[in-house]
N, C-alpha and C positions, 0 to 999 in steps of 0.2 A: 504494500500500500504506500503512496505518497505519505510522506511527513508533513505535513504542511507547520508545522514548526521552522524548518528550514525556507522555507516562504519568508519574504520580504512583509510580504500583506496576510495578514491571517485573518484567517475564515470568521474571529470573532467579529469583534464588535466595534470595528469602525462607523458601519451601520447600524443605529438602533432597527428594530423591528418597524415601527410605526413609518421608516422609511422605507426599508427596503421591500415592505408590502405594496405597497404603490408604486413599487419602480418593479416589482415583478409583473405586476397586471396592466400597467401599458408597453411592457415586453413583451407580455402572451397575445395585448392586442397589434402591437405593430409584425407579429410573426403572422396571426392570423392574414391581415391585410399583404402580406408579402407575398405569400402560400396562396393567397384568394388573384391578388394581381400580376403574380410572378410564374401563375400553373404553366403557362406553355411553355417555359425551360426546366422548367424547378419536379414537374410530373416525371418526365424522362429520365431527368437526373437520379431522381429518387428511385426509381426505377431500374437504371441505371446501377446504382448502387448495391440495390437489394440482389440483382443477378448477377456483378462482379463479387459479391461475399459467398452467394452459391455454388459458384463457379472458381471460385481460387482454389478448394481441394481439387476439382479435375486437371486443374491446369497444373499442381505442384505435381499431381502423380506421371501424366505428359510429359514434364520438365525430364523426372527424374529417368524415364525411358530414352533420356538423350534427345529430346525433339526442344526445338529454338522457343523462346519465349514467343517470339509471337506467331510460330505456327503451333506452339500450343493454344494459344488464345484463338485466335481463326478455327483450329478446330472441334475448340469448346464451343464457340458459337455456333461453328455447322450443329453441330450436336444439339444442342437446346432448341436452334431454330427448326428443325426439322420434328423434335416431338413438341412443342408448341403449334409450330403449322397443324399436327395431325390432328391435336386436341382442337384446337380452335375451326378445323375444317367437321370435325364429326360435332361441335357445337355448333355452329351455321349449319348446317345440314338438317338437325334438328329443328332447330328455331323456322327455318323456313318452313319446314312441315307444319311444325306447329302454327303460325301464321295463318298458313292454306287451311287449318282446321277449324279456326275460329266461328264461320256461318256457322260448321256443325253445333259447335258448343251451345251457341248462340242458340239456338233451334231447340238443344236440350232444357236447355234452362229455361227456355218460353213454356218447353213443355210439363217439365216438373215443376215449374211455378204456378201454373194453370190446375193444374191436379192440386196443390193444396190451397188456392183462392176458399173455396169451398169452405175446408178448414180454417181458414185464418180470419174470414168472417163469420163465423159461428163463433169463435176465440174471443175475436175483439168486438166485434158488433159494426164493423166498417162494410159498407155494401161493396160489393162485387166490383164496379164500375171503376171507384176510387182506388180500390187494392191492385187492380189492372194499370192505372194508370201511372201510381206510385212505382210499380214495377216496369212497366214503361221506361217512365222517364231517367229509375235506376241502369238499366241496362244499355239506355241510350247515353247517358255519362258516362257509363265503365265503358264502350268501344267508342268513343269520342276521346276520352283520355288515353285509351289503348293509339290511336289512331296516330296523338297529337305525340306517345311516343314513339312511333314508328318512324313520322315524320325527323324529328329529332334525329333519331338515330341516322337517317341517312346524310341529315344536315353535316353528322360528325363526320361523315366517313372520309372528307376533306384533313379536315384534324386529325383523324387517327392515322392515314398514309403517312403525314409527314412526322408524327410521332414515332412510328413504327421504324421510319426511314434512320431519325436520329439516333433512337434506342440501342443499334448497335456498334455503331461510332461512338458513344459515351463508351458504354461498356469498357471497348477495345483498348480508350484510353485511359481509362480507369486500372484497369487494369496491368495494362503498360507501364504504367507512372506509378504504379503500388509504392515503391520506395521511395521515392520524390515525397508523394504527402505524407509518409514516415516522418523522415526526414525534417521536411518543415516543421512538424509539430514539433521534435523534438527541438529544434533551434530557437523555435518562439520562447523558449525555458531558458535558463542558465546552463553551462555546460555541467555543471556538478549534480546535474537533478535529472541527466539524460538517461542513465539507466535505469534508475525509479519509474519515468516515464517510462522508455522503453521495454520496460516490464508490464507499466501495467497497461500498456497499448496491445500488446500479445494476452493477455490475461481477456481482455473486453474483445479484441477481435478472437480467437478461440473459443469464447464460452457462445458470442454470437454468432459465430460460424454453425457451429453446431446448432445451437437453436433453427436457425433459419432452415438449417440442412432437413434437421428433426420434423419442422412444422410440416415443409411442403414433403416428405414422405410419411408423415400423416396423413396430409391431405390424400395424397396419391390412393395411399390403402384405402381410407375411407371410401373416397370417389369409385376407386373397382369392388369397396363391399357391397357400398349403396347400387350400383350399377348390377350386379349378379343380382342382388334380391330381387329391383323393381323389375329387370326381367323375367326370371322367373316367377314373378305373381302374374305378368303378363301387361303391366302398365307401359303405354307408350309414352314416347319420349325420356325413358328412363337414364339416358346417358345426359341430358339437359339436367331433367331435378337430380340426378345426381351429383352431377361436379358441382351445381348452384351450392348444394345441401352439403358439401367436403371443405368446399370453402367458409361456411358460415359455421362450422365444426371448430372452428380454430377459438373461439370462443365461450368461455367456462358454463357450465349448467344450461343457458340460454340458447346457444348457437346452433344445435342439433334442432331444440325445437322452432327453431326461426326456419331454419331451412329445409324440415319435413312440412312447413305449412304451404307452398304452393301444389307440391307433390298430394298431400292429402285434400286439399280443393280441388285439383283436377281432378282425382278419382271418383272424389263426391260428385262432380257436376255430368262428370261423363257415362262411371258405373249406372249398370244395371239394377245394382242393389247396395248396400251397406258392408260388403263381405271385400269387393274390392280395399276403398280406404280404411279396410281395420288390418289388411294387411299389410299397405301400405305401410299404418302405425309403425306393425309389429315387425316388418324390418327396419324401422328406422331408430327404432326400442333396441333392437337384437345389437347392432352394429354400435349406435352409442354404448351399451352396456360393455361389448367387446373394447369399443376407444377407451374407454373411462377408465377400465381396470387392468387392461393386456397393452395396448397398443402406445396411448403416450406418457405412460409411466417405463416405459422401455425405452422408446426410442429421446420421447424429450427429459424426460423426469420431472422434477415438483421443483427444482430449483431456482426454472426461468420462469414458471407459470405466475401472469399476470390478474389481476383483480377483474371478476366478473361484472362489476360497473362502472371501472375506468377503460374493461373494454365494450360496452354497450355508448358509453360517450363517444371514445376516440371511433367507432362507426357513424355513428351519428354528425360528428364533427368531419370524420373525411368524405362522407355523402355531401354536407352542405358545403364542402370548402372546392372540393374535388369531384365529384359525382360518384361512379363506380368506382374510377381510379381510386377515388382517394378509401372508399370501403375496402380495395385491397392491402391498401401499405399501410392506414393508419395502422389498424392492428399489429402488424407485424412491427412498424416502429414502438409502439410501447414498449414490445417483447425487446428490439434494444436498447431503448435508452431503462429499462429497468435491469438487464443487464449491465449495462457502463456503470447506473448510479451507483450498484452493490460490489464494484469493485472501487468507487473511488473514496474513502473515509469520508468528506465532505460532502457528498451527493449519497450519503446512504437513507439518510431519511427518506428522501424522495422515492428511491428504491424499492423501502419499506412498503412507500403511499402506493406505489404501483403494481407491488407483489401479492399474491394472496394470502391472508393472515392465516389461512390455514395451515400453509406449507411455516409459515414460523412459527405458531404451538407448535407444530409436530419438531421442526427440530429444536426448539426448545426442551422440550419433552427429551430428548433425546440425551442430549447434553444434562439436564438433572438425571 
């Protein structure tokens, strides 16, 4: 750990409280406003980042086979870029089906709506005509707002070419330059504080390596458990709510069931009967139960795991900051800057704020 006794500046109390709380929160707002007007470099970047830290174990193992650093780089990228293409091609694949099926839905829902009218006036006391038209005018806002994000989506597809175009030029030179921004950090310090630092630069890159490594081959498992199940129940589009439902898994207690609810809507809307979405449920039960207790207590452990309401925030904050983009990274950046904090003395509270209290009873517990 840093000494920060050997620091010039110490961590106390230059700053009362009563300042440096007001100088944090028009911090978090001038970052917001950076991140909200900075997305078209700062998204890639970010991005950028998160697949040069995934990608630096393939590249050291490449190095170490004798191949040049940057024909390891070049064909770490071939590599990612060609199972990214595959997933991203059997996802469009899906969606457009699913798209073309929407009359049908539509069609179902007019008709299982019509069969309980009956019911639901007898329930409430609302005449027929009214309940008809409530439902109307609901179904003509939900494919109006379906409509206006379709529209959307295409508007991006401009945005996203040239996102996608930079994406791997970041990388490359992220990657490239690895010891370059070593380096720098290290020189911003005094020379007498470089190996502290460059200890604990390897400490925070190592434990988030691995983190980031752990998540997305979670994800991966999950994405082909969910995908096996909803096939064999027979649900279509199973490889869509799958990967949807692998990715919203990355966060604690809530994430599984966020991301079996569009899965369990379509079954309801579409099935026959009640037998489809209960099994739908119960592989999505089966598989979390598997995640919870087998899978990322293996591969990630309880050490990196982040607080289940600072990660229902930090999605909520990267939907409105960033749209989807930002629903992928934010989470995964809690996971490091809650790893940095617990390694740096001074930033361990924060660490604390962002870890889950559980995993510290238990090692607490441990240590009594």
């Amino acid at each position: 750990m840093l000494n920060e006794s050997n620091f010039r500046i110490q961590k106390s109390d230059l700053y009362p409280f009563w300042l440096k709380a007001p100088l944090i929160l028009i911090g978090l707002c001038l970052l917001v406003l950076i991140l909200s007007y900075g997305r078209f470099i700062l998204m890639p970047l970010a991005f950028a980042a998160l697949f040069s830290m995934l990608l630096n174990p393939v590249i050291k193992r490449l190095e170490s086979w004798k191949l040049g650093r940057v024909i390891s780089i070049l064909l770490a990228l071939t590599i990612i870029t060609v199972l990214l293409s595959v997933v991203i091609a059997l996802i469009t694949v899906q969606l457009i089906q699913f798209s073309d099926s929407l009359p049908d839905i539509a069609d179902k829902i007019k008709n299982t709506s019509y069969t309980g009218i009956h019911l639901l006036e007898g329930m409430t006391g609302i005449s027929e005509d009214r309940l008809t038209e409530y439902i109307k005018n609901g179904l003509k806002t939900l494919f109006e707002t379906g409509g206006e994000f379709m529209s959307s989506m295409a508007e991006a597809t401009k945005g996203t070419l040239i996102f996608l175009s930079l994406l791997p030029i970041f990388i490359f030179f992220m990657l490239y330059y690895k010891k370059m921004y070593r380096t720098f950090i290290e020189k911003t310090f005094e020379k007498s504080h470089n190996s502290e630092i460059d200890s604990v630069i390897k400490r925070v890159q190592t434990v988030t390596q691995n983190y980031l490594v752990g998540v997305f081959i979670v994800i991966g498992i999950i994405a082909a458990l969910n995908t096996i199940g909803l096939l064999i129940i027979g649900l279509e589009y199973a490889i869509f709510f799958a990967v949807f439902a692998s990715f919203l898994a990355i966060i604690p207690y809530v994430g599984s069931l966020l991301g079996a609810l569009p899965a369990v809507l379509y079954a309801t809307l579409t099935g026959d009967s009640f037998l489809l979405p209960l099994l739908v449920i119960l592989v999505f039960v089966t598989v979390q139960i598997f995640e919870g207790n087998f899978i990322t207590p293996k591969i990630i452990g309880s050490k990196v795991s982040i607080n289940p309401f600072v990660a229902v925030i930090a999605l909520l904050i990267g939907a409105e900051i960033w749209g989807i983009a930002g629903m992928i990274l934010f989470i995964p950046l809690i996971g490091i800057l809650r790893v940095g904090f617990s390694q740096v003395q001074v930033l361990k509270p924060y660490g604390y704020l962002l870890g889950n209290i559980i995993d510290y009873e238990e090692s607490d517990q441990k240590k009594d």
